[in-house]
C-alpha positions in Angstrom: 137.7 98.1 94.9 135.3 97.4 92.5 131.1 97.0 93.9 130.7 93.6 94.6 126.9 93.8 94.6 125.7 96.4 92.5 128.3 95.9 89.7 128.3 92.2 89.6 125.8 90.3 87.1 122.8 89.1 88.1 122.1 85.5 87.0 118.0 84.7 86.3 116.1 84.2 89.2 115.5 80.9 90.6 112.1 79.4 90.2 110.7 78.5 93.4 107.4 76.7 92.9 108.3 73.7 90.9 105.1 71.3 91.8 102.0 71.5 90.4 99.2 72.9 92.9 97.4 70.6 94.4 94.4 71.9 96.7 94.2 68.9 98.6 97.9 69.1 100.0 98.1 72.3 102.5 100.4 73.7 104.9 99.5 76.3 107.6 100.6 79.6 107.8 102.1 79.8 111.2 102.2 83.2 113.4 99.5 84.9 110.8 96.6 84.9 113.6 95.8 88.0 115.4 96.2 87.2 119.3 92.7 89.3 119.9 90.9 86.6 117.9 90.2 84.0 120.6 85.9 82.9 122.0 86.2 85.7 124.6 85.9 88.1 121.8 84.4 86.1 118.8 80.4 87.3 118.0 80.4 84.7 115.0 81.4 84.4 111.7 80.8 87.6 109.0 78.3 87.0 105.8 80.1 85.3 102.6 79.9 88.4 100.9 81.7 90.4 103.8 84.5 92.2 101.3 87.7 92.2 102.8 90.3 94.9 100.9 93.7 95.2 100.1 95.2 92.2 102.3 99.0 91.6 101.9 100.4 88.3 100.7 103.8 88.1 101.9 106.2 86.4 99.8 109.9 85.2 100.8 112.8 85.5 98.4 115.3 82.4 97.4 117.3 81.6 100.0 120.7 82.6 98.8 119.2 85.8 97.4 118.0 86.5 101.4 121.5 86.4 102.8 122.9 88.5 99.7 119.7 91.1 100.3 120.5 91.4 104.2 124.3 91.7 103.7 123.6 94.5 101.2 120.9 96.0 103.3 123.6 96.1 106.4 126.4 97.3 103.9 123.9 100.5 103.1 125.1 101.7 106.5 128.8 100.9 106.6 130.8 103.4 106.2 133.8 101.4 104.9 131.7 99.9 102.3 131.4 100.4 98.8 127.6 100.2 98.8 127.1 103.3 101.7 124.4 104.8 100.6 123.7 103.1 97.4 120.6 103.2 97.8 118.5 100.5 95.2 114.6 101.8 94.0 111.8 99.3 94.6 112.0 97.8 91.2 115.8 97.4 91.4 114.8 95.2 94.5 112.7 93.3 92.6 114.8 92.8 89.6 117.5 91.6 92.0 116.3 89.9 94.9 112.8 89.9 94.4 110.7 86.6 92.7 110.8 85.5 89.2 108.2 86.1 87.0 106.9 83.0 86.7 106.4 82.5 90.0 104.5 86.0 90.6 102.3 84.7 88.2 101.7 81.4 89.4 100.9 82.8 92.7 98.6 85.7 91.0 96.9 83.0 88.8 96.0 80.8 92.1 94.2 84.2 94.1 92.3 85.2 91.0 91.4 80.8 90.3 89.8 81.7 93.6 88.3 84.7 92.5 90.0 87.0 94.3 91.1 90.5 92.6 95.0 90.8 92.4 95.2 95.0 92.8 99.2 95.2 92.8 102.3 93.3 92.6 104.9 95.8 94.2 107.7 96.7 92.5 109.9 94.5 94.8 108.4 91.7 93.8 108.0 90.5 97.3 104.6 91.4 98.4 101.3 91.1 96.1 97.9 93.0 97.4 94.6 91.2 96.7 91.2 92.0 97.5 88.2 89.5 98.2 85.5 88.4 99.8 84.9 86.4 103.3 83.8 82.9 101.8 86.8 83.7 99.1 89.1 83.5 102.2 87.5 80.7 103.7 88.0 78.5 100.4 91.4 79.7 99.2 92.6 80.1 102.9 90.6 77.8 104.7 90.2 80.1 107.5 86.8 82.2 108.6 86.6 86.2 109.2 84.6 86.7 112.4 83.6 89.6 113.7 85.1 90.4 117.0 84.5 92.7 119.9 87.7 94.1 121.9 87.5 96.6 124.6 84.1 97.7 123.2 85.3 97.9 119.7 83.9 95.9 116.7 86.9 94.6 114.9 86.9 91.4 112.2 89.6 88.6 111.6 90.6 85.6 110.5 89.4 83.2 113.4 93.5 80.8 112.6 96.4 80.5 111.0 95.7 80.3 106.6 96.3 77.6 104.8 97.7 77.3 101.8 98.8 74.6 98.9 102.2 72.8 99.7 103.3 73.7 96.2 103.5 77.3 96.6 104.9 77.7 100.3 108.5 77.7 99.1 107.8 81.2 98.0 105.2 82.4 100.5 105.6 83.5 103.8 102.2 85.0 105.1 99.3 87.0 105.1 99.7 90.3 106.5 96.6 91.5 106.6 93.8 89.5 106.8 91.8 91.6 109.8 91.1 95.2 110.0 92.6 95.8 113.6 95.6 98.4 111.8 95.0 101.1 109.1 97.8 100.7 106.1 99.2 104.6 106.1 102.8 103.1 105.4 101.5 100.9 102.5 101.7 102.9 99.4 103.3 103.3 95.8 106.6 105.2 96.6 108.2 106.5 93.1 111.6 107.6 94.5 114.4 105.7 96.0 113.9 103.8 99.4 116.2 102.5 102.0 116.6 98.9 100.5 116.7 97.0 104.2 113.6 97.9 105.6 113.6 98.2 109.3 111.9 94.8 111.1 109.9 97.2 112.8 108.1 97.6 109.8 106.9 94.1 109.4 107.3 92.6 113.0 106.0 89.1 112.3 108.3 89.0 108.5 111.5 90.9 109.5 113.5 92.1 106.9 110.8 92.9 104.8 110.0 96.0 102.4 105.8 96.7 101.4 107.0 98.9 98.2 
């Protein structure tokens, strides 16, 4: 029986954002606030140059290429499947489930409109890192960074959920990072071959979602 997945041809990617961006049309970001960030631990708002690094934006795929990504991704462990242990590289990820082109760079071309720096587009085409600065966040994002106190502890955060324009949340699920309450030790280029599904454990507000 012939692969139905691997050896089957891959049509072009759907587009996704298909409206032009308007600023003044936003939809929030739901789930992307960190629960610490509430006026028990808020000690006001960081300066506009604050520099907040390597944040995560988290993209979502097509939705027909979601379900054929998480059927593959379960078939990686079925034994009685053609694809056990086919394992795909991060850039066959991309090149098959990940966003089109066009869309990357409509999305890349809106954070760096808002002068923000794009540092990489992973190879799997469904997360871009971006680097910038507090008043960046608050005029892109239309959220403010505060600094916080927790159990003694100076953390900062976003202060609620991000927004973002209406045209571009078909292909965008969240920020990841936009606080400094967990180091990124897991985030980092990987050259060699990964396990395709990535466990939800990973990524617990975006299951089913891979950071190379």
């Amino acid at each position: 029986e012939q692969d139905a997945v691997r050896n089957s041809s891959y049509d072009r990617l759907p587009i996704l954002i298909t409206q032009t961006i308007d600023e003044g049309r936003l939809v929030t970001l739901r789930g992307n606030t960190r629960p610490e960030a509430n006026y028990k631990s808020d000690r006001g708002p960081v300066p506009d140059d604050f520099p907040m690094e390597y944040m995560l934006l988290q993209l979502k795929r097509a939705p027909e290429l979601q379900i054929e990504f998480d059927k593959y991704a379960d078939s990686l462990t079925d034994k009685s499947s053609p694809n056990y242990h086919q394992w795909l590289t991060p850039a066959e990820q991309g090149e098959r489930y990940g966003l089109a082109q066009e869309d990357l760079d409509t999305i890349t071309d809106w954070l760096t409109s808002h002068g923000f720096t794009v540092d990489h587009v992973y190879p799997s085409h469904v997360v871009i890192a971006f680097s910038g600065t507090a008043v960046q966040i608050r005029e892109a994002f239309h959220t403010e960074i505060h600094y916080l106190e927790v159990n003694g502890v100076q953390h900062v955060a976003s202060m609620s959920d991000p927004q973002i324009p209406q045209a571009l949340a078909a292909a965008v699920l969240g920020v990841v990072s936009m606080h400094n309450f967990e180091p990124h030790p897991m985030i980092r280029r990987r050259p060699d071959y990964t396990f395709s599904g990535c466990s939800t454990s990973t990524l617990p507000t975006f299951p089913g979602t891979c950071y190379y």
